[in-house]
C-alpha positions, -999 to +999 in steps of 0.1 A: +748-564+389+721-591+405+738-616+381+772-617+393+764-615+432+749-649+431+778-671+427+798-680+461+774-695+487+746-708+463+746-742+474+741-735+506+703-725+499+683-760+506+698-774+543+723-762+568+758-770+560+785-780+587+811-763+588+834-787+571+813-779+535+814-740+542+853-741+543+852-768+515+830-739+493+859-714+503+885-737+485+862-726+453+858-692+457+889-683+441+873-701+410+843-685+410+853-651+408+875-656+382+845-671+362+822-640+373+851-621+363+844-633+324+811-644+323+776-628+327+745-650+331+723-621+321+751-604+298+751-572+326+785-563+327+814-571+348+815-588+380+808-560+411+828-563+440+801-576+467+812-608+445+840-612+467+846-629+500+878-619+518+868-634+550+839-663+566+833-675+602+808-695+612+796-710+642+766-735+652+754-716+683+726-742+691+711-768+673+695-755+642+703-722+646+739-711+623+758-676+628+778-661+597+796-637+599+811-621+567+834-595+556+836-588+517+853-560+495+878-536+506+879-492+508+892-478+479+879-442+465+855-456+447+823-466+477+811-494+453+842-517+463+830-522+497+840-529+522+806-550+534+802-565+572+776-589+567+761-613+597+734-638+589+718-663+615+702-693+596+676-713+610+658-748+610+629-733+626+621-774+636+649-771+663+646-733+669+619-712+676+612-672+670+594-653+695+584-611+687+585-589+710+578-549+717+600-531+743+592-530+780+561-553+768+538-525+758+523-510+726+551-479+736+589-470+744+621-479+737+645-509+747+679-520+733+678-553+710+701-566+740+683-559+768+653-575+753+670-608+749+685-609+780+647-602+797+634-628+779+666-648+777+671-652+739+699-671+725+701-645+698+680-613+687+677-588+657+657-554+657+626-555+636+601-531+624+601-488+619+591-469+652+584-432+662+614-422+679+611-388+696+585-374+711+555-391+737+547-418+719+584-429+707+587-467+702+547-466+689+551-489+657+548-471+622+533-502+606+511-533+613+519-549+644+502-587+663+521-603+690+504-627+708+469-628+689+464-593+699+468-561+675+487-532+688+495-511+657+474-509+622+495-509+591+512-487+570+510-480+537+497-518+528+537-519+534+554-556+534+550-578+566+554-610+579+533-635+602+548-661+624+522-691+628+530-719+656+522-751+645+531-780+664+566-786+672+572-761+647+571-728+629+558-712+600+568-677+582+542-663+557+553-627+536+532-604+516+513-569+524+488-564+551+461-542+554+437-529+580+400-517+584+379-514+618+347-498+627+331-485+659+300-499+665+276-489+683+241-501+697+225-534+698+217-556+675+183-562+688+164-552+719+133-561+742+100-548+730+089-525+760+054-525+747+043-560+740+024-579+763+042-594+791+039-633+774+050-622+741+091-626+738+098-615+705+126-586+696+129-559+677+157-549+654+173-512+669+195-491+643+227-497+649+256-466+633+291-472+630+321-451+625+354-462+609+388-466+632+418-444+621+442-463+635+453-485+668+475-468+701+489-445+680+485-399+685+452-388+676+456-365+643+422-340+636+389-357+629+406-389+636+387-422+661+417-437+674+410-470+698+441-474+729+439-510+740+453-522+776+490-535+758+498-500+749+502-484+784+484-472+816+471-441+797+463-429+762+486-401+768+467-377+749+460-342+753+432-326+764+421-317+727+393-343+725+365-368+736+378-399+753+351-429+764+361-454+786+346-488+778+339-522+798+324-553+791+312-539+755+296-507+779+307-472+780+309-465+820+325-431+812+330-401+790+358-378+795+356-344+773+386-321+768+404-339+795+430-365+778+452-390+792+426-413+801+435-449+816+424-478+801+408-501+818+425-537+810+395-555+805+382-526+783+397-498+758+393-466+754+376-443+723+397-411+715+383-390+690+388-349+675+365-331+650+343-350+631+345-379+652+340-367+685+310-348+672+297-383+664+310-398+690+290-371+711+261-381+696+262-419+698+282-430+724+260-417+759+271-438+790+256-471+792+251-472+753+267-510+739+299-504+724+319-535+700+348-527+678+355-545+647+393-550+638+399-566+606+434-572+591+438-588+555+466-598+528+468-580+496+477-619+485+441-629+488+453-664+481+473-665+511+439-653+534+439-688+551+474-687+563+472-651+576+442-657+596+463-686+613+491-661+624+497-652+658+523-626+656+528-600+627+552-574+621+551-548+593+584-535+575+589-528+537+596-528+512+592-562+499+628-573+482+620-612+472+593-630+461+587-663+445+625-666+440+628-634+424+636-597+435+608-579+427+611-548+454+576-532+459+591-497+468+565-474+449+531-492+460+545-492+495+549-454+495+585-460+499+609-430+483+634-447+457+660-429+479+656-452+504+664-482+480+691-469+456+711-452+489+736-472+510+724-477+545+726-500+574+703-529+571+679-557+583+665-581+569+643-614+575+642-643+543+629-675+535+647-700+520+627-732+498+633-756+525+619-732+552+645-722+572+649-687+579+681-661+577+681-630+599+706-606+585+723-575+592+745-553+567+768-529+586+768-493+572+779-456+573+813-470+588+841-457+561+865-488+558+851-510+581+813-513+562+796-489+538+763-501+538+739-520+507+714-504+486+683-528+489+693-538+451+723-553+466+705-568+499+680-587+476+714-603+457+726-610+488+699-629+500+690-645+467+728-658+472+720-674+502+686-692+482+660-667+498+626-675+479+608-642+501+624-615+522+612-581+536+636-553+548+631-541+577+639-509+601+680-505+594+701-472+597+712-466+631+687-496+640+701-521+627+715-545+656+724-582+659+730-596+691+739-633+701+744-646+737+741-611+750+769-592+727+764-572+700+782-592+668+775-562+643+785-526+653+760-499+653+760-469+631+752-446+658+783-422+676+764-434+710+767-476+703+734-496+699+703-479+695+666-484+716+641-496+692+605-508+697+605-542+686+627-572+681+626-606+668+643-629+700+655-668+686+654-695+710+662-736+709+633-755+709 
């Protein structure tokens, strides 16, 4: 199938086109799919019917940034012949910038993709990565999570992510999988020698113990250390099931036992731990004792360590559906059922193309006769088609939501219209 989905738009893949060469591309579709129709590059059969293009608009909504809007296929009993609603915003990211986001600007809850632009005022705006939706803590990110230097959610799984990096006048995008690892430490390194003579200064070195972090302003599972940071909210909305330290200025001015929902200090954090970890948490963190946390996240692509450490804002999705050029989707080490991938579903998507402009894209879905949705088989085609060299899916279903000066341009799976989510990815002209 990945052979014959590649043909239409291929040429587009290196630098924007005007919209004079689109139409002019059109004028050869015909051509193509008569030649997809006959000939396999890869000898896989027959040409599928995402091949086809029944309709293109496009629109240059600011200087480097491009809206496409396609519709392909058409309803027929058989689901495989579409039809597909397909919107794409391509970007020069030298004339356009990205800016992430989390709703209501904390580490929790829930905000529409649109109200989120219009806040910040966004030209343009796509949801982004999976959330908790019911529950106290819905809109906490499932997956890793940086905006603005500062971590608010640990990863998932190692699942695929990607970093933003600011450089200049312009932007970078870096892809691959993300892991996390933090420890508790506490104690000084070193400490005054009570007992030596008043003229001698030397230290000595004092013990220090360290326990590792479960996770970041997330709910506190059993025997879990779970650190809540000021971006997540006023309190750790917990219950009162565990041990919760309130820390300063690398102190611990208070501990709070069986109490929960503590409030975090915003020039501190807060320690919440249950079980094991509150019995050593019991046992090493007395008020007044030093406190540091160590937060560490790192690529699976070790080669890529440098570019990671340079980025600024992160989000986690997965699975992985390009890279170098290639699909190569990364379902099974994310943790990721192969129902999710081989099933039709609404979906998001951020690429890379070769000369480093971006697409954002959005495949309508669970809409008989309007848009059925892609398997992320048929997403990576689509995005190969369009010259993508890496892309990550992102949260779709019911999620899934592009909106350009303030209006929704895709239509939302769910009965109730556009969905709160806990993140979005906001474009803006430089």
């Amino acid at each position: 199938m990945r052979a014959m989905n590649i043909a239409l738009l291929r040429s587009t893949q290196n630098r924007f086109r005007s919209r004079h060469f689109i139409q002019r591309a059109l004028c050869h579709s015909v051509l193509c799919t008569l030649l997809l129709a006959t000939i396999s590059l890869h000898a896989q059969g027959p040409a599928t019917p995402l091949s086809k293009q029944t309709d293109l608009k496009s629109e240059v909504i600011a200087p480097g940034i491009e809206h496409l809007q396609i519709t392909r296929g058409s309803k027929s009993e058989k689901e495989s012949t579409g039809p597909w609603f397909i919107n794409i915003l391509r970007i020069d990211l030298s004339q356009a910038r990205l800016r992430l986001v989390h709703a209501m600007d904390e580490a929790v809850g829930l905000e529409t993709v649109r109200s989120m632009a219009a806040r910040y005022g966004a030209l343009a705006a796509v949801n982004s990565g999976y959330f908790r939706t019911t529950g106290t803590y819905r809109g906490d990110s499932v997956g890793v999570e940086v905006l603005d230097g500062k971590i608010l959610s640990e990863s998932n799984n190692a699942r695929a992510a990607f970093g933003l990096i600011d450089k200049g006048g312009s932007q970078l995008l870096i892809f691959g999988h993300v892991k996390f690892e933090g420890q508790v430490i506490a104690g000084p390194e070193s400490q005054w020698h009570g007992r030596l003579a008043r003229e001698d200064t030397r230290k000595m070195r004092v013990p220090q113990t360290s326990l590792p972090i479960n996770g970041l302003n997330r709910p506190r599972a059993d025997n879990e250390l779970i650190i809540f940071t000021p971006e997540f909210h006023r309190t750790t909305l917990t219950e009162p099931s565990g041990l919760e330290l309130i820390v300063r200025h690398e102190r611990v001015i208070e501990v709070r036992d069986l109490q929960g929902s503590s409030s975090i200090p915003a020039d501190g954090f807060v320690i919440s731990a249950s079980g094991a970890a509150r019995n050593w948490a019991l046992k090493n963190l007395r008020r007044g004792v030093r406190v540091r946390l160590n937060l560490n996240l790192s690529p699976i692509e070790i080669d890529q360590t440098g570019l990671w450490k340079q980025a600024t804002s992160i989000i986690g999705g997965g699975p992985q559906l390009i890279r170098n050029g290639r699909v190569e989707i990364t379902n099974a080490a994310e943790k990721i059922l192969p129902s999710f991938v081989s099933d039709s579903h609404p979906r998001t998507a951020i690429a890379k193309l070769k000369s480093g402009q971006i697409l954002l894209v959005t495949v309508d879905g669970r809409q008989p006769g309007e848009s059925i949705g892609m398997s992320l088989a048929m997403l990576a085609d689509l995005l190969l088609e369009f010259g993508a060299v890496e892309a990550i899916n992102l949260d779709g279903g019911g999620s899934t939501t592009m909106v350009i000066r303030n209006k929704l341009v895709n239509k939302p799976s769910d009965a109730t219209g556009e969905r709160p989510v806990s993140d979005a990815i906001l474009l803006f002209s430089r």
